[in-house]
N, CA, C and O atoms as a GROMACS GRO file, in nm:
protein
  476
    1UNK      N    1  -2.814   3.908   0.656
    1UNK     CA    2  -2.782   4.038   0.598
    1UNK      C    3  -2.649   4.031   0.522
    1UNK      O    4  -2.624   4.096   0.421
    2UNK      N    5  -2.553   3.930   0.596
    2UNK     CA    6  -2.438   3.948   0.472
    2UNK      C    7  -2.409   3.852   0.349
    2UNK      O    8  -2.311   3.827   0.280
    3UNK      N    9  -2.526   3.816   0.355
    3UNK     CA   10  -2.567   3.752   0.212
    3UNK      C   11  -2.618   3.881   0.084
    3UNK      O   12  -2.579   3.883  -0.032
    4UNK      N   13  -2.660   3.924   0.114
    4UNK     CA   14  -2.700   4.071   0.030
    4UNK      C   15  -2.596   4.134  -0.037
    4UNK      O   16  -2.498   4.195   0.006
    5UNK      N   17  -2.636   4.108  -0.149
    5UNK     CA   18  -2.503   4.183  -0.295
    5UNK      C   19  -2.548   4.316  -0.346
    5UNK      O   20  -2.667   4.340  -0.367
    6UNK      N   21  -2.455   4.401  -0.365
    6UNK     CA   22  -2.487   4.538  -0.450
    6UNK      C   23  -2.480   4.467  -0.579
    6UNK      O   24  -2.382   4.396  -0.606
    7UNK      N   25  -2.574   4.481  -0.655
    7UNK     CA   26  -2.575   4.423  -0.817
    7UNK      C   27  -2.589   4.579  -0.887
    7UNK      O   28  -2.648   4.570  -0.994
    8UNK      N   29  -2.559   4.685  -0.863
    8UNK     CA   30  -2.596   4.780  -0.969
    8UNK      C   31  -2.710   4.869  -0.942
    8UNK      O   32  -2.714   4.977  -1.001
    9UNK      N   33  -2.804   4.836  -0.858
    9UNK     CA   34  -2.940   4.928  -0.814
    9UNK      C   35  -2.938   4.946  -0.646
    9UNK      O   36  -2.954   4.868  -0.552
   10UNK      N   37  -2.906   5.097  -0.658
   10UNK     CA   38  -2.886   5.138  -0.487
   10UNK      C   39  -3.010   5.110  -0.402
   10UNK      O   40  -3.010   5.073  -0.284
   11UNK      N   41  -3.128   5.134  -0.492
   11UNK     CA   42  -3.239   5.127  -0.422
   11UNK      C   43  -3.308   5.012  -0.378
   11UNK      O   44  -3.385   4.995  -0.284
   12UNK      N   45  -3.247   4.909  -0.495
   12UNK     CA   46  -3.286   4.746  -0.408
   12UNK      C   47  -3.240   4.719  -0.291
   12UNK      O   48  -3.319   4.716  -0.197
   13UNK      N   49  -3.106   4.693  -0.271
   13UNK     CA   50  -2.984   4.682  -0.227
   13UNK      C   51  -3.029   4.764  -0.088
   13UNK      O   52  -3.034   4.702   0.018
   14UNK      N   53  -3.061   4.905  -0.092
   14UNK     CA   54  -3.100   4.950   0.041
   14UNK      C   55  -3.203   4.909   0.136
   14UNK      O   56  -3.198   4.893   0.258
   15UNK      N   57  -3.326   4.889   0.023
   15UNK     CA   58  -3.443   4.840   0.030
   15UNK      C   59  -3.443   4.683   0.114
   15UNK      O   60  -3.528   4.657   0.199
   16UNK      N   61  -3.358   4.608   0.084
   16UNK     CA   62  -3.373   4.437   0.112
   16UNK      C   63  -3.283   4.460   0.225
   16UNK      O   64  -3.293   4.371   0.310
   17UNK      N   65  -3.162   4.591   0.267
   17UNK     CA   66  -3.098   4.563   0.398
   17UNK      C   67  -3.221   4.632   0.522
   17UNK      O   68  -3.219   4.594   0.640
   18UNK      N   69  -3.302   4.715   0.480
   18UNK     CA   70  -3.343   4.784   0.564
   18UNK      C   71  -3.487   4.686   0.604
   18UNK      O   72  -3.541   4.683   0.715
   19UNK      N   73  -3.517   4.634   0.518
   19UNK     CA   74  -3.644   4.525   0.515
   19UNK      C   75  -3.555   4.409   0.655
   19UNK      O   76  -3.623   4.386   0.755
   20UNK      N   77  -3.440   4.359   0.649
   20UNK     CA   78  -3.397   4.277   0.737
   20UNK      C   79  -3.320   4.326   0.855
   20UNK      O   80  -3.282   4.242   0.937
   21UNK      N   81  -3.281   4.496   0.877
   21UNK     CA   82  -3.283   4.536   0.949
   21UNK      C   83  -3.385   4.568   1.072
   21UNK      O   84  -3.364   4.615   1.184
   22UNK      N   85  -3.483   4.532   1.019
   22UNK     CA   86  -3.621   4.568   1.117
   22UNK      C   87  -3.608   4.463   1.218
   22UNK      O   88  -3.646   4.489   1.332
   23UNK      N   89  -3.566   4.362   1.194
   23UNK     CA   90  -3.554   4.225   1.308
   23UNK      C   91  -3.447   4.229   1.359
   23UNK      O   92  -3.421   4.180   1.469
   24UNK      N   93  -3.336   4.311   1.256
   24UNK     CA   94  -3.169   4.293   1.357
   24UNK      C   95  -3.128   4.396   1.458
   24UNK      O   96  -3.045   4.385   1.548
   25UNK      N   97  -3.234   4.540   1.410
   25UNK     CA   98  -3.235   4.681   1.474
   25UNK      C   99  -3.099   4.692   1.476
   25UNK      O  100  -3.058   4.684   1.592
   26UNK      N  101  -2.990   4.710   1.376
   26UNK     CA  102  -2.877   4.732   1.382
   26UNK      C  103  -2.912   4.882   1.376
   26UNK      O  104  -3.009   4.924   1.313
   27UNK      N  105  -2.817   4.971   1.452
   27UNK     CA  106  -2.787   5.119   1.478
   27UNK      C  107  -2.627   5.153   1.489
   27UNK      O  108  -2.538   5.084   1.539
   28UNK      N  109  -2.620   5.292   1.420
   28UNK     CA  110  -2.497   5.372   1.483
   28UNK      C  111  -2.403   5.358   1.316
   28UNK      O  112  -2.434   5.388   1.201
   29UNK      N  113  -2.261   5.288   1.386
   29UNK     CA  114  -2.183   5.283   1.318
   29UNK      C  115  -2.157   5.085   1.260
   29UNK      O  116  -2.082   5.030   1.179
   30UNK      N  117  -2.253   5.040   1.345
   30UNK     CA  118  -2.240   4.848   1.299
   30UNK      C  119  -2.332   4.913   1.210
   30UNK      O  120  -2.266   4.927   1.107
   31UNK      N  121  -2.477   4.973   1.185
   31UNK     CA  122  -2.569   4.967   1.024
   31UNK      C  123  -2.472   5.046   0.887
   31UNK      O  124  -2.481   5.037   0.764
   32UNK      N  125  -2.390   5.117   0.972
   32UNK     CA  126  -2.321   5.207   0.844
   32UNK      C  127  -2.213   5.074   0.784
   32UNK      O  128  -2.202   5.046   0.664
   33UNK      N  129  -2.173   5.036   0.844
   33UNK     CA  130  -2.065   4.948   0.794
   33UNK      C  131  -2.163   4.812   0.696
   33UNK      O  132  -2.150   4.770   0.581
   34UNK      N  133  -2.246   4.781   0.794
   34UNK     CA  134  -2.306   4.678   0.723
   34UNK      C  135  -2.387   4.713   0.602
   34UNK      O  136  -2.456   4.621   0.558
   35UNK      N  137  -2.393   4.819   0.543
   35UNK     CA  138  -2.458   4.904   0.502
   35UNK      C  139  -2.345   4.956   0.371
   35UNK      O  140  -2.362   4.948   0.249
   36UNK      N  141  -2.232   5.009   0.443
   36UNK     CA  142  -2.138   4.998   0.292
   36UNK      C  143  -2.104   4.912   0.272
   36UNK      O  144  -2.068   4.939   0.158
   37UNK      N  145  -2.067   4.774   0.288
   37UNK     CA  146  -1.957   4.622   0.291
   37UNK      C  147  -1.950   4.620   0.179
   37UNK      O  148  -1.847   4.653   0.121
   38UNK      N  149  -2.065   4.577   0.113
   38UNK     CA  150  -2.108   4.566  -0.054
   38UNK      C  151  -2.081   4.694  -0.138
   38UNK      O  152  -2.123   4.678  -0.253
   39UNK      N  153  -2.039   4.784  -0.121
   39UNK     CA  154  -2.049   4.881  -0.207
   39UNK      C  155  -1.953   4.912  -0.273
   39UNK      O  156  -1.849   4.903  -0.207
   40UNK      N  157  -1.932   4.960  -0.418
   40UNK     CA  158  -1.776   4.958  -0.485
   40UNK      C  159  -1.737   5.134  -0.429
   40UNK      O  160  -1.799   5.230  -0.382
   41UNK      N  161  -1.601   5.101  -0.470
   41UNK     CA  162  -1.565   5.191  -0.437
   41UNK      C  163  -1.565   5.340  -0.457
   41UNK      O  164  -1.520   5.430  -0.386
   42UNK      N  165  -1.645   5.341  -0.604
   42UNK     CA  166  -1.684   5.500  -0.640
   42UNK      C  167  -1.768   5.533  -0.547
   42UNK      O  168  -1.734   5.631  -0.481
   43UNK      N  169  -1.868   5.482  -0.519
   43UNK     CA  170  -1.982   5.535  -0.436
   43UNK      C  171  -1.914   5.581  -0.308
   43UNK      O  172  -1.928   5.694  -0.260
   44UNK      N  173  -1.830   5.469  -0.252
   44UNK     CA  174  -1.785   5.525  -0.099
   44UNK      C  175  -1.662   5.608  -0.087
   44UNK      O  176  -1.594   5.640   0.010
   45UNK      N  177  -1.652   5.637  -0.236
   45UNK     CA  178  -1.546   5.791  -0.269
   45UNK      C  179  -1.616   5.912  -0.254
   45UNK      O  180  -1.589   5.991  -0.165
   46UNK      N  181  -1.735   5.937  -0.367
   46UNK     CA  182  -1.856   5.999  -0.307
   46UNK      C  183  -1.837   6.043  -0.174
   46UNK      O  184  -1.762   6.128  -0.125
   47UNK      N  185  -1.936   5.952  -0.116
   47UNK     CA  186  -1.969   5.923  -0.007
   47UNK      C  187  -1.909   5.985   0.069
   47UNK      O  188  -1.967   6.068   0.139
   48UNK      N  189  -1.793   5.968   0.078
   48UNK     CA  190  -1.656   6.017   0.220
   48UNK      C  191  -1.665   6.169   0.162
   48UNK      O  192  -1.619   6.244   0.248
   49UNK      N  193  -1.688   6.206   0.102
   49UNK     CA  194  -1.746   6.387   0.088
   49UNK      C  195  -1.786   6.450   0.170
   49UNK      O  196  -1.738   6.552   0.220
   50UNK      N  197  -1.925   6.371   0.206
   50UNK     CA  198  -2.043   6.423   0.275
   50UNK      C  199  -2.070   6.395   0.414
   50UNK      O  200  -2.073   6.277   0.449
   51UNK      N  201  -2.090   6.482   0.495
   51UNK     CA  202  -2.120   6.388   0.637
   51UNK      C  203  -2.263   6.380   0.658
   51UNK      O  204  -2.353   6.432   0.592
   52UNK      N  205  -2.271   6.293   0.774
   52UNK     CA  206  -2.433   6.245   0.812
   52UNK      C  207  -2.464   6.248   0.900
   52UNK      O  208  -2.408   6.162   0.968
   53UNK      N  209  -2.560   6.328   0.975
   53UNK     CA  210  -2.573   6.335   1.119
   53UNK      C  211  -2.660   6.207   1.167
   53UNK      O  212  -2.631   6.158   1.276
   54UNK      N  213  -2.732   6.170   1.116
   54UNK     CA  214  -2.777   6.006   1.208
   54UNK      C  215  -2.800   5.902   1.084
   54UNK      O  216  -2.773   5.920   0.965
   55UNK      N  217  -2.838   5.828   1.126
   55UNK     CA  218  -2.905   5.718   1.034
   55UNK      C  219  -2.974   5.719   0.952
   55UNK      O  220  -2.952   5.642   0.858
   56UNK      N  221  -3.062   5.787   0.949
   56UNK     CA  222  -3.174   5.815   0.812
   56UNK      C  223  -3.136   5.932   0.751
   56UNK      O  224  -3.194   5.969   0.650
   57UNK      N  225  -3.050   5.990   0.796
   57UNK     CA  226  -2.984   6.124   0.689
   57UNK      C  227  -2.855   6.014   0.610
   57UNK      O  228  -2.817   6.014   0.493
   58UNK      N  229  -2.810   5.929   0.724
   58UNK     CA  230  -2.756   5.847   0.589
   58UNK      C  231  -2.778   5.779   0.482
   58UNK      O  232  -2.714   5.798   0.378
   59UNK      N  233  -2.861   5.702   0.492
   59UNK     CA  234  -2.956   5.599   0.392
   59UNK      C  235  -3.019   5.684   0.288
   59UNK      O  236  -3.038   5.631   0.179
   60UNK      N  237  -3.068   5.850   0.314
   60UNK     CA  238  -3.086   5.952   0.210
   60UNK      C  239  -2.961   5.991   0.150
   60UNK      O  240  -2.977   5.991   0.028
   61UNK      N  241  -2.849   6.023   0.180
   61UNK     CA  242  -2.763   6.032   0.149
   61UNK      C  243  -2.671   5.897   0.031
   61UNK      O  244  -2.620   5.884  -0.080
   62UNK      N  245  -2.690   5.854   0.106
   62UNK     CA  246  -2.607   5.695   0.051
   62UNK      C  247  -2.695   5.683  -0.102
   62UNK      O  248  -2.650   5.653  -0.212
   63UNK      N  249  -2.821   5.716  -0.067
   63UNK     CA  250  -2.929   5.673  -0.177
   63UNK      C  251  -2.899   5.776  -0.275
   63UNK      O  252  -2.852   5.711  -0.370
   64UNK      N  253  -2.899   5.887  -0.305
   64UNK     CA  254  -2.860   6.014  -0.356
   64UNK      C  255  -2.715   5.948  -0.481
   64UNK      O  256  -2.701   5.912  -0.598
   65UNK      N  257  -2.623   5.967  -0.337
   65UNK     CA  258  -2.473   5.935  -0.409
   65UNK      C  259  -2.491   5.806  -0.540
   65UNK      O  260  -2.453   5.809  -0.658
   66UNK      N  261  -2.578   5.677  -0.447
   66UNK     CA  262  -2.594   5.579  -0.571
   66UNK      C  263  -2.610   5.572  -0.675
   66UNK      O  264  -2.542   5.515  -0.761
   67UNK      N  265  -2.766   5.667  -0.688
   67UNK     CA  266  -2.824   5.718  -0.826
   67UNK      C  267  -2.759   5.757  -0.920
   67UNK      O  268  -2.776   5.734  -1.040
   68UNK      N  269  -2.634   5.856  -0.833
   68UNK     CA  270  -2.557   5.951  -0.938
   68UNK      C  271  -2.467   5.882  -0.987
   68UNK      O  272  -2.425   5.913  -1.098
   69UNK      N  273  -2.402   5.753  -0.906
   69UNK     CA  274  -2.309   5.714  -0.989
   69UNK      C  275  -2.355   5.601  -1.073
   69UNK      O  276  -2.285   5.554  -1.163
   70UNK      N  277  -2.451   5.566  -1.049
   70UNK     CA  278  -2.548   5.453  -1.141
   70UNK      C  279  -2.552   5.564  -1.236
   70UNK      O  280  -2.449   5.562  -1.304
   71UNK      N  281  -2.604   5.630  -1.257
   71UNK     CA  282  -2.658   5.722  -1.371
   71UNK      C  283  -2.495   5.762  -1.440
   71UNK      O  284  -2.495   5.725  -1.557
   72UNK      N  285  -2.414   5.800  -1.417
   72UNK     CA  286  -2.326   5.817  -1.485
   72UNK      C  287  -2.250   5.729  -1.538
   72UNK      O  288  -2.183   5.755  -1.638
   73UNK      N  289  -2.249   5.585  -1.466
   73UNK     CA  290  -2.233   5.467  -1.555
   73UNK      C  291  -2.332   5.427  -1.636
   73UNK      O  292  -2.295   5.328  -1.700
   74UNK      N  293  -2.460   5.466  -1.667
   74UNK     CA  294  -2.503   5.408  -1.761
   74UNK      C  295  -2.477   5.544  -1.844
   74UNK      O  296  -2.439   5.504  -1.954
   75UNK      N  297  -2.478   5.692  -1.848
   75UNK     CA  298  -2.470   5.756  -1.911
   75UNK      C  299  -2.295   5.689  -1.965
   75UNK      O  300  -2.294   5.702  -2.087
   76UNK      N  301  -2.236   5.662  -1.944
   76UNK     CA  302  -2.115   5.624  -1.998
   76UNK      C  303  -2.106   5.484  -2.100
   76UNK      O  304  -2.014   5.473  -2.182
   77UNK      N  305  -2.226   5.368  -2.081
   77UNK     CA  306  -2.205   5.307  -2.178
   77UNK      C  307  -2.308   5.336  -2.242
   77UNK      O  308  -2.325   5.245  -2.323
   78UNK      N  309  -2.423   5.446  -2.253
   78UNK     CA  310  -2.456   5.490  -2.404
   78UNK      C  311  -2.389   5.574  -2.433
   78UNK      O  312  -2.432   5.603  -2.545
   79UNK      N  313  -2.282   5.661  -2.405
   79UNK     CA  314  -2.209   5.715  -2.510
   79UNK      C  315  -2.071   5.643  -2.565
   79UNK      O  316  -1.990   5.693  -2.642
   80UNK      N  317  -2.068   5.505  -2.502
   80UNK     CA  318  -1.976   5.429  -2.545
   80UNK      C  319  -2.037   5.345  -2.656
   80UNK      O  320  -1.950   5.289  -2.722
   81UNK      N  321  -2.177   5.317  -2.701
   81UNK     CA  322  -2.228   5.237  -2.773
   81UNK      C  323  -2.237   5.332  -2.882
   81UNK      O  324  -2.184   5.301  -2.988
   82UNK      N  325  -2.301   5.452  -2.869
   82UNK     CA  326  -2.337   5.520  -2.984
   82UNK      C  327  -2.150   5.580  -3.066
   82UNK      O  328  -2.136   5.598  -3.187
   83UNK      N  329  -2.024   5.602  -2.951
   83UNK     CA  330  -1.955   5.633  -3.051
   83UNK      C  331  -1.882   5.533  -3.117
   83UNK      O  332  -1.823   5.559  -3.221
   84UNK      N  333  -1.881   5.405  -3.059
   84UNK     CA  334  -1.813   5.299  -3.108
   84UNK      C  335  -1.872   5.273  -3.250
   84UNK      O  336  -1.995   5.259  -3.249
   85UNK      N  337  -1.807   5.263  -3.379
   85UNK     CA  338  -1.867   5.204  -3.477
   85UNK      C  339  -1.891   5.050  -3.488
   85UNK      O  340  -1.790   4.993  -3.529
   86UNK      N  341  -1.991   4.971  -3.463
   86UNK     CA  342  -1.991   4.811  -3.472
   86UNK      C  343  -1.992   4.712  -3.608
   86UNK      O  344  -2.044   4.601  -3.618
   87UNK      N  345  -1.910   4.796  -3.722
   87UNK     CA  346  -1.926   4.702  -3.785
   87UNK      C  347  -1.786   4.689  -3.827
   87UNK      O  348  -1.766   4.623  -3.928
   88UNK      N  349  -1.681   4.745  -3.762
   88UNK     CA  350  -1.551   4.753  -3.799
   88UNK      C  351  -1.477   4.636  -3.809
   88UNK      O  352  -1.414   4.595  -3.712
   89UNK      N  353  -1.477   4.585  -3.904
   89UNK     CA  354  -1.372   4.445  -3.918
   89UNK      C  355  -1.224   4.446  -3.864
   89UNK      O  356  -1.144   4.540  -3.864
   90UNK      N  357  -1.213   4.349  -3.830
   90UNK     CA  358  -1.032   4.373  -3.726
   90UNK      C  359  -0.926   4.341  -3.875
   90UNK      O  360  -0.922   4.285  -3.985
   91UNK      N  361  -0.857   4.417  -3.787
   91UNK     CA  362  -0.682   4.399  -3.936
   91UNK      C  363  -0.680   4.240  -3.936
   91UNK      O  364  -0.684   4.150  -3.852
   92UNK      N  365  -0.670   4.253  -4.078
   92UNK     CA  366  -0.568   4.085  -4.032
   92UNK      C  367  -0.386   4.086  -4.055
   92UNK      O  368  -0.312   4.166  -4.112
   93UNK      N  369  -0.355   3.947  -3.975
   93UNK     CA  370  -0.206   3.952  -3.958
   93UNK      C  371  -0.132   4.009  -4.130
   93UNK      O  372  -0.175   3.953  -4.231
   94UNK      N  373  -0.031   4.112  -4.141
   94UNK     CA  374   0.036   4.114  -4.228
   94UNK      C  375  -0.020   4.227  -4.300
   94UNK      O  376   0.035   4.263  -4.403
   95UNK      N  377  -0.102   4.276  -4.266
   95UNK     CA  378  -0.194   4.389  -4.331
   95UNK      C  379  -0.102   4.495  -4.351
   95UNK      O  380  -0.002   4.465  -4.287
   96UNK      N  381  -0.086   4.605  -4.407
   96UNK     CA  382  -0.008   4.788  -4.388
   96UNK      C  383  -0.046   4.830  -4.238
   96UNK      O  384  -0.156   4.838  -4.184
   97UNK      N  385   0.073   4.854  -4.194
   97UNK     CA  386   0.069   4.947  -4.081
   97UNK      C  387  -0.060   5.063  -4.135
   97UNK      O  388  -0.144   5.046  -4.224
   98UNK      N  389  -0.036   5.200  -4.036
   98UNK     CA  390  -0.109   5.315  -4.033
   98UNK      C  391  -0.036   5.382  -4.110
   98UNK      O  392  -0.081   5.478  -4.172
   99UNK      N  393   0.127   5.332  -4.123
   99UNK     CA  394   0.230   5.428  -4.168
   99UNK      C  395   0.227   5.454  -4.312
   99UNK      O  396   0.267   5.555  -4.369
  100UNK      N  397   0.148   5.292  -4.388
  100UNK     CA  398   0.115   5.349  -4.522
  100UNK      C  399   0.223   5.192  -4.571
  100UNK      O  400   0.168   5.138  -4.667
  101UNK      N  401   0.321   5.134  -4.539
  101UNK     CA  402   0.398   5.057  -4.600
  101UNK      C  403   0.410   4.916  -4.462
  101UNK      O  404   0.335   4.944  -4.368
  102UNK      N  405   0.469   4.814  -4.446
  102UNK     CA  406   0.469   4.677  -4.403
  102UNK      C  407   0.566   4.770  -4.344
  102UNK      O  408   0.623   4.861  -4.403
  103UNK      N  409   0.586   4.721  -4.160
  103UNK     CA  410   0.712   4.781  -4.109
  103UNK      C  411   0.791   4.615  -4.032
  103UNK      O  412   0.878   4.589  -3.949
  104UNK      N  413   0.734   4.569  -4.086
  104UNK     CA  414   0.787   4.419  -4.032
  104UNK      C  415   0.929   4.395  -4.079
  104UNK      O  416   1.008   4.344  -4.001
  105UNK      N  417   0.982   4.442  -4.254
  105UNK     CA  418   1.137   4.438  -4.283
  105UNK      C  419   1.152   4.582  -4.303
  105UNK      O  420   1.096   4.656  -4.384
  106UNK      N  421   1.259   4.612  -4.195
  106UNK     CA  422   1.309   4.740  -4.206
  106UNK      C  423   1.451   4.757  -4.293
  106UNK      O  424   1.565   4.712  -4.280
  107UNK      N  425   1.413   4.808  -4.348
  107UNK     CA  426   1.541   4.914  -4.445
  107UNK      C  427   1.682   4.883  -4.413
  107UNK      O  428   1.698   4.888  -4.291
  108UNK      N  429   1.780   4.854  -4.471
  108UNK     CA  430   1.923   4.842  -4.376
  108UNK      C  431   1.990   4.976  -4.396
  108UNK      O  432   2.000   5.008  -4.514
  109UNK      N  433   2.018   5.026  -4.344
  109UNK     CA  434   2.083   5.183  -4.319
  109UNK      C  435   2.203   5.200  -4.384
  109UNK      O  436   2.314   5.172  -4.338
  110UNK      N  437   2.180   5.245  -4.488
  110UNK     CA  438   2.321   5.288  -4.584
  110UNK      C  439   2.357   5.421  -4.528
  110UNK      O  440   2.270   5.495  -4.573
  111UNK      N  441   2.409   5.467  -4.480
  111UNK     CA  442   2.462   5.608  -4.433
  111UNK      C  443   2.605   5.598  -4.383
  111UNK      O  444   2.662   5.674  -4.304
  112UNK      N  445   2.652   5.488  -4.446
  112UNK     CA  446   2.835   5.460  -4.405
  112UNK      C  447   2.855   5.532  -4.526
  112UNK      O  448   2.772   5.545  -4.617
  113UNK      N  449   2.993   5.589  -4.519
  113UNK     CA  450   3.034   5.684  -4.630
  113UNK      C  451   3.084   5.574  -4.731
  113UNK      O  452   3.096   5.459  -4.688
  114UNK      N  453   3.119   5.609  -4.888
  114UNK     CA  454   3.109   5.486  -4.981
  114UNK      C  455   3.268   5.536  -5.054
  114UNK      O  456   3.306   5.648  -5.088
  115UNK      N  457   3.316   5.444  -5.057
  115UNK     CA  458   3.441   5.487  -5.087
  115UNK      C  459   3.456   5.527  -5.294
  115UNK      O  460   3.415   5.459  -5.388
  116UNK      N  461   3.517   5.636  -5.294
  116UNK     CA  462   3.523   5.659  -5.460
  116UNK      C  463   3.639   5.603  -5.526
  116UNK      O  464   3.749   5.651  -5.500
  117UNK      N  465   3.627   5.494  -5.621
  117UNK     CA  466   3.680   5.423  -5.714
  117UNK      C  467   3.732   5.505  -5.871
  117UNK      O  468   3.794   5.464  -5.969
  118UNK      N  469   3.690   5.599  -5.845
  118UNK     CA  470   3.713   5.671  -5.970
  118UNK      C  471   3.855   5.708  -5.998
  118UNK      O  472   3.861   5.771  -6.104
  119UNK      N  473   3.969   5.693  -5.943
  119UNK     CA  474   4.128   5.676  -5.930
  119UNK      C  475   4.147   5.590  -6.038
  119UNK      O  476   4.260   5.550  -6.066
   0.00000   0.00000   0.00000
């Protein structure tokens, strides 16, 4: 059982611990643990929300929370694909700033007062 990776799908992941739970009959608070080990940490942010009165209200639960945050990571990289433009060529070195002019040689600051020669 602690060979078993969360790759991204709650429902495998639950599916293949509970398939090898049938021979280990883990219960209580050892299936909950063995049960989050693998899990990142949004889910078991979630998670710590909600309470669970036994074991199979957890695994419904746990399963629930997954979906949603699976689903909102993929809802997050299609709206990262569609607003990104992909054909944007990168600056090259030496190019104009944003500012409109090269800010690489800056100006030397004449604002010392200039003495009048006109005497």
């Amino acid at each position: 059982m602690d060979k078993i990776m969360y790759k991204g799908k709650i429902d495998t992941y639950l599916l293949l611990l509970q398939n090898l739970n049938i021979k280990a009959s883990l219960k209580g608070i050892a299936w909950r643990v063995m049960v989050e080990s693998e899990l990142p940490q949004d889910i078991l942010r979630r998670l710590s929300h909600l309470q669970c009165s036994d074991d199979d209200h957890c695994i419904k639960t746990l399963r629930e929370v997954g979906r949603q945050e699976e689903e909102l990571l993929e809802r997050g990289k299609l709206l990262k694909s569609i607003s990104t433009p992909h054909n944007l060529a990168p600056k090259r070195k030496g190019e104009a700033s944003e500012q409109g002019f090269n800010t690489k040689f800056k100006k030397k600051n004449d604002n010392k007062p200039r003495k009048d020669n006109s005497s």
